[in-house]
C-alpha positions as CSV (number, residue, x, y, z in Angstrom):
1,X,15.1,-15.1,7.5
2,X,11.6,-15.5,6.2
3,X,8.8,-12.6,6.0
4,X,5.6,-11.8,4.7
5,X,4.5,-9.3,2.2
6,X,1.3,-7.2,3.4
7,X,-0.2,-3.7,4.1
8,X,-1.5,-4.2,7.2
9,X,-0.3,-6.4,10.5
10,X,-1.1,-10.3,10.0
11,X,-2.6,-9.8,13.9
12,X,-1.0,-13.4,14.4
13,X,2.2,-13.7,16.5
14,X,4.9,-13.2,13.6
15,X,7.8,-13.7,16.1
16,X,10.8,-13.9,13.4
17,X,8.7,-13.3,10.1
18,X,9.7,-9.8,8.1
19,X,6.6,-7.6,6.9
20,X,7.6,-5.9,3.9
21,X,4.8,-3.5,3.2
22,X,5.0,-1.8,-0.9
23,X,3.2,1.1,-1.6
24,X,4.8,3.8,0.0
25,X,5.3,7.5,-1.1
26,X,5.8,10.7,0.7
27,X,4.1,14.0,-0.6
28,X,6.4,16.7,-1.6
29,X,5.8,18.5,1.4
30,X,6.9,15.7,3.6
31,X,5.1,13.2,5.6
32,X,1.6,13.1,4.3
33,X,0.6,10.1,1.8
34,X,-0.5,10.8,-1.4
35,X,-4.0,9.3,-2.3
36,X,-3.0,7.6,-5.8
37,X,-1.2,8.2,-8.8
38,X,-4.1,8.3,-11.3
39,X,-3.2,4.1,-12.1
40,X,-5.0,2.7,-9.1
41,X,-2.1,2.6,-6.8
42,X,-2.8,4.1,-3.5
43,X,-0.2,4.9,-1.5
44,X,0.9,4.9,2.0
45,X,2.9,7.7,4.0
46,X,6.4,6.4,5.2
47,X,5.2,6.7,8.9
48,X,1.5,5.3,8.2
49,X,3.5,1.9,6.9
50,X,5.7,1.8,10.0
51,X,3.7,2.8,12.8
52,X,-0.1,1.6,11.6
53,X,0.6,-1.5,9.6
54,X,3.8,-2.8,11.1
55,X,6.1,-2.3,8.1
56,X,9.6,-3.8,9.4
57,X,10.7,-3.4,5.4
58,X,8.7,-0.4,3.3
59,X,9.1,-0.9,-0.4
60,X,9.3,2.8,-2.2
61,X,8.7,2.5,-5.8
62,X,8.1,5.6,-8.1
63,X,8.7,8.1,-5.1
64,X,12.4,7.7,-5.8
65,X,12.5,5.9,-9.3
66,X,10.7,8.6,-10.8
67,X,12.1,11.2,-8.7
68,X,14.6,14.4,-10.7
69,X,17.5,13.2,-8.4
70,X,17.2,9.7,-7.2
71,X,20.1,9.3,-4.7
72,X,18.7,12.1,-2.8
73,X,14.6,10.6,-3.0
74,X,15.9,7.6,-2.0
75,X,18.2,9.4,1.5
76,X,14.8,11.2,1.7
77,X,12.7,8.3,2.4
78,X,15.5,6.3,4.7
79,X,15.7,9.3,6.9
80,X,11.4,9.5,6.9
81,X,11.8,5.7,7.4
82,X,14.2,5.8,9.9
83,X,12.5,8.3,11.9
84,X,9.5,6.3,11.8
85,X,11.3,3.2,13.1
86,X,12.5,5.1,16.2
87,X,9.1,6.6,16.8
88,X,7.9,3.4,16.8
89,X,10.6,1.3,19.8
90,X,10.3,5.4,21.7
91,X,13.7,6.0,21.2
């Protein structure tokens, strides 16, 4: 398997490459991106990454690492993810 890593869609035919897309984070109340986090890292929403830029892997840093209980951050963005994913094939 080989992939790229990038924010947006390479708009070349990527037939077999992986975009992995970093900079995601969810706000609080669920969905929306957060603009920054005051170190000059903006962030994406979950279904921003997925459905605009073409994430097939989203990398989520600090929203779970930093987050009071990580195991449930980190179910938290796989079902956003997830949801994103089958928005995206209209399943």
């Amino acid at each position: 398997m080989a992939g790229v890593v990038s924010q947006s869609a390479l708009g070349i035919s990527s037939v077999g490459l992986v975009q992995l897309t970093p900079g995601v984070q969810a706000s609080d109340a669920g969905g929306a991106s957060r603009p920054g986090d005051g170190l000059g890292q903006q962030y994406n929403s979950p279904e921003e990454v997925v459905l605009q830029r073409g994430a097939d892997v989203a990398v989520v840093g600090r929203g779970v690492t930093k987050s009071d209980n990580v195991a449930e951050a980190a179910c938290y963005y796989r079902d956003l993810l997830w949801a994103a994913y089958e928005k995206r094939i209209q399943v």
